[in-house]
C-alpha positions, -999 to +999 in steps of 0.1 A: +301+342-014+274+366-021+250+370+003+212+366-013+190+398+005+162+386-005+160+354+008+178+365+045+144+392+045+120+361+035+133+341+059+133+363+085+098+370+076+089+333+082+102+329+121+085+358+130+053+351+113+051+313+129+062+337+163+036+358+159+006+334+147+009+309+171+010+336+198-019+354+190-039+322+185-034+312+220-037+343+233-069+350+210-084+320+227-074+325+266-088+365+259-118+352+238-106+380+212-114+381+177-092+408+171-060+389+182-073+359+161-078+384+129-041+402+135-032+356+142-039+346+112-028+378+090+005+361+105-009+332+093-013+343+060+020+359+055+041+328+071+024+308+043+034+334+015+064+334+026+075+300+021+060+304-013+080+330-016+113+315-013+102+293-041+094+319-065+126+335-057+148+305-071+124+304-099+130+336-109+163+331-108+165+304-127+181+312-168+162+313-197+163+285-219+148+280-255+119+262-238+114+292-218+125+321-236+114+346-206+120+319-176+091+323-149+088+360-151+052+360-142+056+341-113+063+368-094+033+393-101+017+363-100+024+353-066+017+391-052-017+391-073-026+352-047-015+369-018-031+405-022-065+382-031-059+362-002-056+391+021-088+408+006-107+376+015-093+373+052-104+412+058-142+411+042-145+379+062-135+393+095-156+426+085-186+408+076-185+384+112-177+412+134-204+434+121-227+403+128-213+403+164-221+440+169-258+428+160-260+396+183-249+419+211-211+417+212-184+393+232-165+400+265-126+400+261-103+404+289-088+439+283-060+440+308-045+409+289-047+418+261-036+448+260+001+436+273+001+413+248-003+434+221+020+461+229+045+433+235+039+421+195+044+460+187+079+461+196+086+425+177+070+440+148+094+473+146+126+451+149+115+428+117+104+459+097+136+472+107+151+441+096+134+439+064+141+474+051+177+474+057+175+440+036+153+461+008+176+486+003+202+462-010+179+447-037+152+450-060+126+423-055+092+432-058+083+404-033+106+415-004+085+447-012+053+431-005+064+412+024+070+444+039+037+461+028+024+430+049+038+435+079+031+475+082-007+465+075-001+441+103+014+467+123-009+492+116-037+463+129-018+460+159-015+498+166-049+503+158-058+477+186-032+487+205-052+525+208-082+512+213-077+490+234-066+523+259-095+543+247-119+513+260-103+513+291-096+551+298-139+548+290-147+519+311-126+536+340-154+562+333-180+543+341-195+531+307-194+492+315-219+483+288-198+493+265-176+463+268-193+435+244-190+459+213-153+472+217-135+439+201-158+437+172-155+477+168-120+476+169-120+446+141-141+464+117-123+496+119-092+481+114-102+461+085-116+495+069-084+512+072-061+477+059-080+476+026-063+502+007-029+485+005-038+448-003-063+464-035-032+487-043-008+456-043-035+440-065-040+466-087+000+470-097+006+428-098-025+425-123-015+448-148+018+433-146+005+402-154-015+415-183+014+435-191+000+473-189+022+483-159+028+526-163+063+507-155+063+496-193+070+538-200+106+543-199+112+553-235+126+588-222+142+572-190+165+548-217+167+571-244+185+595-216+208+569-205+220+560-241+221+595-252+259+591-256+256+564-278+233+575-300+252+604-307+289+584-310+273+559-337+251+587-355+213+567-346+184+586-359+147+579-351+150+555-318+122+541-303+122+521-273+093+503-263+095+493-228+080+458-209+081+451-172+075+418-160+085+407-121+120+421-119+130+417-151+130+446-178+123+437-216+131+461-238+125+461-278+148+490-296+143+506-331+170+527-349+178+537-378+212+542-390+229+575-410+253+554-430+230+534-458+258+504-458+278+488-427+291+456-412+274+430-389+304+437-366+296+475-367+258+469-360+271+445-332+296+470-316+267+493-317+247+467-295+268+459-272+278+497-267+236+495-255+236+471-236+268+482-214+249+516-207+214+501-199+232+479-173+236+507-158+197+513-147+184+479-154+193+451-124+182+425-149+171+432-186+167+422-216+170+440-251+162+429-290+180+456-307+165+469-346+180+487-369+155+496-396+140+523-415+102+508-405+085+531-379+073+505-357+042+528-344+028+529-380+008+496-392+027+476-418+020+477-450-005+445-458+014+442-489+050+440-470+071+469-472+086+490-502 
């Protein structure tokens, strides 16, 4: 039986995410740290996501039927457009209340604590990354993709209270006790600074999938390449391929015209399945409505239907 990648990285994702969140809520409340809390319930976040996840994946899966002549294609973007969203939320939240601490005069954490703790989540987080990649590299899904993107911004959280938390002490060793209220809610806000770049990317690429304007909808030259062979064998003149991406599934809409003025619908169907062997070969999962016409589909139709 085929082992399903995706769902062994998902699930994976899920036990160390309920690891790692009830962790660092415990230990967020014994070290009276919001920055534990904030890198608790990314966790959290992403253990929630990911059983969601595993549900979109059978979705996905599941064959189109006339009902549902593209399945739940959108599901997918769809899901990664909630989770980037939710992410957003959780960092402008912690931003906003940690920059509220800094002006209420800060919070006492126990550094020595913490500090072992968090280098202790550090090494956890490089064997499920670890884990994850390896189970990325055997497939395609755009949502094992993001679970990963999660757990380097969690990573990078961790490292980035990891190194401060040394700086802090290295200072405090100096001397400079009064700096001790403001480094937790320094730490927070710099960390959320640096995070939001990859949730608003993730945003940016699963909403114009959903409204279907992906730059992944471009692969007119990429197919035309990889059916070069075929148009040349079965003499095709003026192809056009228009290109649509949704979740991990490409749909692709194909107009050619053909040298010989008469044919057979079993020629014009040798021709098509002579395409759809060779885009196989790029395209996971695809779908093609093949055209042969003498219309220029880029031109506006005659209102008067065509002469």
């Amino acid at each position: 039986m085929k082992k399903d990648y995706e769902k062994i990285g998902v699930k994976i994702s899920i036990v160390g995410s309920s690891f790692l969140a009830l962790s660092a809520v415990i230990m967020a409340l014994i070290a009276k740290s919001q920055a534990i809390l904030f890198d608790g319930l990314f966790n959290f976040i992403t253990l929630a996501m990911a059983f969601a996840s595993l549900k979109v994946i059978n979705l996905v899966k599941t064959p189109e039927t006339k009902n549902r002549p593209f399945g739940y294609m959108a599901l997918e973007p769809f899901l990664n457009l909630i989770k980037s969203l939710v992410i957003l939320t959780l960092l402008v939240v912690f931003l906003v209340t940690n920059i509220q601490e800094i002006c209420t005069g800060g919070r006492i954490i126990s550094l020595d604590m913490t500090t072992l703790y968090i280098f202790v989540c550090l090494i956890i987080y490089a064997i499920i990354i670890l884990f994850l990649r390896k189970y990325k590299k055997r497939t395609s899904s755009s949502i094992l993709k993001l679970e990963i993107n999660n757990w380097y911004v969690d990573a990078l959280i961790t490292v980035g209270i990891a190194i401060s938390l040394v700086i802090a002490m290295i200072i405090l060793r100096m001397g400079y006790t009064k700096i001790l209220p403001y480094i937790d809610p320094i730490i927070v806000i710099a960390l959320t600074a640096v995070s939001f770049p990859v949730p608003l990317k993730a945003l940016s690429v699963a909403l114009k999938r959903l409204l279907l304007v992906s730059s992944e909808n471009s692969i007119e030259a990429e197919a035309k390449k990889q059916l070069h062979d075929v148009i040349c064998k079965y003499g095709l003149i003026d192809t056009k391929i228009w290109g649509l991406k949704s979740g991990r599934t490409h749909y692709l809409f194909i107009y050619s015209d053909l040298k010989e003025e008469e044919t057979t619908v079993m020629h014009l169907d040798e021709i098509r399945v002579e395409i759809f062997k060779e885009l196989s070969k790029i395209y996971p999962k695809f779908w093609a409505d093949i055209m042969f016409t003498k219309i220029n589909p880029e031109e506006p139709f005659p209102i008067d239907g065509y002469q």
